[in-house]
C-alpha positions in Angstrom: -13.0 67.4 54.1 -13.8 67.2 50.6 -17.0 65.0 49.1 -15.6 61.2 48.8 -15.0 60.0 45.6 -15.0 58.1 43.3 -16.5 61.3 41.2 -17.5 61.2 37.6 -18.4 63.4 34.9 -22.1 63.7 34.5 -21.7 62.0 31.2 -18.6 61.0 29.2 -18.5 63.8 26.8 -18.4 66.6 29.1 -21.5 68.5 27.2 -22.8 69.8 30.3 -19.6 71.3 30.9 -20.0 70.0 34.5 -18.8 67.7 36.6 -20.7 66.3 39.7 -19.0 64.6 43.1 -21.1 61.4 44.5 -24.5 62.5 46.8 -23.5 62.7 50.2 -25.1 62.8 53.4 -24.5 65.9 56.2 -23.9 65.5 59.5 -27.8 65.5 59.9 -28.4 63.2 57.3 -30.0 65.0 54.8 -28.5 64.9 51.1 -26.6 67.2 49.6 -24.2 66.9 46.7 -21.5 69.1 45.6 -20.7 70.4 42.1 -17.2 71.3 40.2 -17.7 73.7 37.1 -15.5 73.3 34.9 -16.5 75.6 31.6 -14.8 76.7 29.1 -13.3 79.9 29.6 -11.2 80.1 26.2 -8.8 77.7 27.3 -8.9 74.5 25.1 -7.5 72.4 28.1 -10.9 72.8 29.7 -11.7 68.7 29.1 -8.2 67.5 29.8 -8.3 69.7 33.5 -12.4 68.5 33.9 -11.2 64.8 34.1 -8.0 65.5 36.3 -10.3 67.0 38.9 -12.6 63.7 38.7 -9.3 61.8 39.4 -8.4 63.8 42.1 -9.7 61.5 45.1 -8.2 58.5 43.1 -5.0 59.9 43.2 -5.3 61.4 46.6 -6.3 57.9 48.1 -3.5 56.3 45.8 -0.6 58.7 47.1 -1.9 57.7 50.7 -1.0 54.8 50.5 1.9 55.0 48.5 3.1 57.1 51.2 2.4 54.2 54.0 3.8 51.5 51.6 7.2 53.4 51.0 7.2 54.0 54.8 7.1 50.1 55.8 9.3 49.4 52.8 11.8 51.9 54.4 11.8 50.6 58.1 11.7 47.0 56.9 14.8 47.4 54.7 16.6 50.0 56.1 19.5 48.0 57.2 20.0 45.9 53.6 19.3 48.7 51.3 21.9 51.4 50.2 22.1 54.6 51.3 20.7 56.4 47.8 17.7 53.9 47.6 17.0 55.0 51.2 17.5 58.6 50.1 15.2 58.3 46.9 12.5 56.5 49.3 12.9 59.6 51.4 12.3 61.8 48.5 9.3 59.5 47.6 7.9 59.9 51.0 8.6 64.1 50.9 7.1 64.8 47.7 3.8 62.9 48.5 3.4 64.3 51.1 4.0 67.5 50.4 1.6 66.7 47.6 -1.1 65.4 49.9 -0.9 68.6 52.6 -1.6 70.6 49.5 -4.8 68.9 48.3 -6.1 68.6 52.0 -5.1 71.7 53.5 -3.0 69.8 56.2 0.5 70.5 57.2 
């Protein structure tokens, strides 16, 4: 399981070249915090990729639930909606969650 978010970047600029998930607390209580490097390694992307990984529990949480949302939309309206806007709600459903086992390691 991965530190909870929301996680932000040690300070706007990126100067530190480091990003920093929230403090957490173990099983046993004690504090521990995990850290993301994200230096620059020759690529000039290195700030845009920095504040995608901040984003990423946002947008995990966010495809979650866009995931159960599409699902009630579907079995609510299965019977009034046409058959390609049940097939692109499908699609929706597939490619989240596809998209979330990748992130969390879960089938």
């Amino acid at each position: 399981m991965h530190t909870s978010g929301p996680w932000v970047p040690r300070n706007a600029d990126f100067v530190e070249e480091e990003i920093i998930a929230n403090v957490d607390q173990d099983d046993y209580g004690d504090l521990i915090c995990d850290k993301i490097c994200v230096v620059d390694c020759g690529n000039p992307r290195w700030r845009e990729n920095a504040r995608l990984i901040t984003a990423a529990p946002d947008l995990l949480d966010e495809a979650r639930k866009q995931v159960a949302w599409l699902q009630h939309l579907r079995s609510e309206a299965v019977g009034s909606l046409r058959g390609s806007l049940i097939d692109g709600i499908d699609q929706s459903i597939k490619y989240l969650s596809a998209a979330i086992a990748k992130a969390t390691g879960k089938p």
